[in-house]
C-alpha positions as CSV (number, residue, x, y, z in Angstrom):
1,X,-10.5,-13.6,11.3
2,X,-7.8,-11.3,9.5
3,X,-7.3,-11.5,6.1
4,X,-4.0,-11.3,4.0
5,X,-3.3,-7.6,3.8
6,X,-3.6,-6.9,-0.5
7,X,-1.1,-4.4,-1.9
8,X,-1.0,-2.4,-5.2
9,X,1.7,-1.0,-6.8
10,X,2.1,1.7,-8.7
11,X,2.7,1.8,-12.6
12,X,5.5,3.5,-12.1
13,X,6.8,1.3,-9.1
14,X,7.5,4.3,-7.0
15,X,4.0,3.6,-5.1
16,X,2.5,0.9,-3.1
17,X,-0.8,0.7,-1.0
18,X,-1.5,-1.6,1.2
19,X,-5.2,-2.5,2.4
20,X,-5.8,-4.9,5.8
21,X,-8.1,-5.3,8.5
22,X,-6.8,-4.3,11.8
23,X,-6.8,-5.3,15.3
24,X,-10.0,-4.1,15.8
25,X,-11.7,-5.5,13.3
26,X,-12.2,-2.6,11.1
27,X,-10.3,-1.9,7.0
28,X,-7.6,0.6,6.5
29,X,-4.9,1.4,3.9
30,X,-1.6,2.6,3.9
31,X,0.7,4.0,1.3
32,X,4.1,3.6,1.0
33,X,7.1,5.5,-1.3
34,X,9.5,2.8,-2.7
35,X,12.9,4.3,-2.9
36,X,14.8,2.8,-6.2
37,X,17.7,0.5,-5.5
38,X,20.8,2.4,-6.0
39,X,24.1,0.1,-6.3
40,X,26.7,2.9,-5.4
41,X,25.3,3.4,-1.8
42,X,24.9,-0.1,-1.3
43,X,21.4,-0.7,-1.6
44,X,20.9,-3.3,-4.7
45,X,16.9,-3.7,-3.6
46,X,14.2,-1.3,-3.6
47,X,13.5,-0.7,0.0
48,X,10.6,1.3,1.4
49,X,10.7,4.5,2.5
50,X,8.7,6.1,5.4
51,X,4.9,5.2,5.9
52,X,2.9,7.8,4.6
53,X,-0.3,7.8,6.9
54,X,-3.0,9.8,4.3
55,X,-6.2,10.3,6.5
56,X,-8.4,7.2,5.0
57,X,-10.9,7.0,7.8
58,X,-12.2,3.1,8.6
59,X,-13.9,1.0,6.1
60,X,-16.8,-1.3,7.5
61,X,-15.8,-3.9,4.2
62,X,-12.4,-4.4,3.0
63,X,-13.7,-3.4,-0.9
64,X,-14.6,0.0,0.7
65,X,-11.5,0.2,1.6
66,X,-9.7,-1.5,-1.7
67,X,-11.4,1.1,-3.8
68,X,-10.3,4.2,-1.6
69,X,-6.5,2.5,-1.9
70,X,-7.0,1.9,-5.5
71,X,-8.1,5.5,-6.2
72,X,-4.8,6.6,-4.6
73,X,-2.6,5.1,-7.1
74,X,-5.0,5.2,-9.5
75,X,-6.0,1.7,-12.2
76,X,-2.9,-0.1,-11.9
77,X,-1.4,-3.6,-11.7
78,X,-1.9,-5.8,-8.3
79,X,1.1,-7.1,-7.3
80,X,1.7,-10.7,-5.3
């Protein structure tokens, strides 16, 4: 059974990692750069920018994998 993927965010919103169990069972995370919404280009909402695939390895449990994610962006707020 998958479970929801979990994503942090960085304090200084220009961060996110996301943690998830993939197809084959296994945990991974995923980190992503947030570009800022900028109103004179036409973009009024923070979109993401290219995945940035840091070699993680596999986790067995998704905490494994949670505290590898976490220590990328270091202690910081979990966002919904």
């Amino acid at each position: 059974m998958k479970q929801t993927p979990k994503v942090l965010s960085s304090a200084d919103g220009k961060l996110r990692v996301v943690f998830y169990e993939n197809e084959n069972g296994l945990f991974q995370w995923r980190a992503q750069k947030i570009i800022p919404p900028d109103p004179d280009l036409g973009h009024p909402d923070p979109e993401r920018g290219r995945t940035n695939h840091i070699p993680s390895g596999y986790f067995a449990r998704l905490d494994e994998a949670e505290g590898e994610a976490r220590k990328i962006v270091g202690w910081l707020r979990e966002s919904k």
